[in-house]
N, C-alpha and C positions, 0 to 999 in steps of 0.2 A: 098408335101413339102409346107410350107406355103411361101407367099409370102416375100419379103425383108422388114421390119419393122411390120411386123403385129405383135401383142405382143399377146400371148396364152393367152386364157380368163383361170381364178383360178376358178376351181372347188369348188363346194361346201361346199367340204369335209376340204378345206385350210383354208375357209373363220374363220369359227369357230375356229380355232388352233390360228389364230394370233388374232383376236378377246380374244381370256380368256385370252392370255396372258397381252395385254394391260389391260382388265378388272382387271386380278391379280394384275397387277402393282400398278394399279388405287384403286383398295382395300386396297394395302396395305398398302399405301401413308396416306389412309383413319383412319386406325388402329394407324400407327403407329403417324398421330397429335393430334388423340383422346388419347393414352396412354400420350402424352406429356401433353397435359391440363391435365387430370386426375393428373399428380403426380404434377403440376405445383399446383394445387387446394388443394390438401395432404399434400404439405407443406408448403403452407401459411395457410394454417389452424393449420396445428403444431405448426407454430411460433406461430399466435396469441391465443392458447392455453398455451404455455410457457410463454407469455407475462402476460395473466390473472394470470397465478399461481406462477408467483414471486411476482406481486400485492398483491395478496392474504398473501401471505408467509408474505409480508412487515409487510401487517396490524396485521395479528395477531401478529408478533414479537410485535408492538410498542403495541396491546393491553395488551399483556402480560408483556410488561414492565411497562407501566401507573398501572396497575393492583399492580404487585407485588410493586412497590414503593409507593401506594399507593398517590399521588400526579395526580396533572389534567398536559396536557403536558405545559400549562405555566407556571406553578409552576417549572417542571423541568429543561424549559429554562432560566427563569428568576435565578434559583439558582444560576448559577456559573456566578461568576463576569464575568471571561474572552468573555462571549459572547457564548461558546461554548454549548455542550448538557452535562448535571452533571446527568449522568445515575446512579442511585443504583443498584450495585451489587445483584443478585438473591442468 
């Protein structure tokens, strides 16, 4: 019988077991802030792909308006007294 306070040395066999286990944890800690940046970076990049392609959308709207009215866009400002935009009907 061992003496009063001696504490059983951990076998070998233990050490490994609570070892993977920290290790898992520790992995997965690891996994799961890499998946957080990745979609963090997924969707700021969405947004500023939706930001470009309503830009986009703008320009061509107004190119196809100057186009179809045939007028430069001072022209179409300057036309209406009130200060406002005097858009011709397509």
């Amino acid at each position: 019988m061992p003496p009063v306070g001696f504490e059983p040395t951990i076998s070998a066999g233990d050490r490994p077991q609570a070892k993977s286990k920290y290790t898992i944890m520790n992995f997965t800690h690891k996994v799961v802030k890499v998946v957080v940046v990745v979609v963090v970076v997924v969707v700021v990049l969405v947004v500023i792909v939706a930001v470009i392609l309503v830009v986009l959308v703008t320009v061509v709207v107004v190119v196809v308006v100057i186009v179809a009215c045939g007028r430069s866009p001072a022209e179409i400002v300057g036309s209406n007294p009130t200060g406002g935009m005097d858009i011709c009907l397509l």
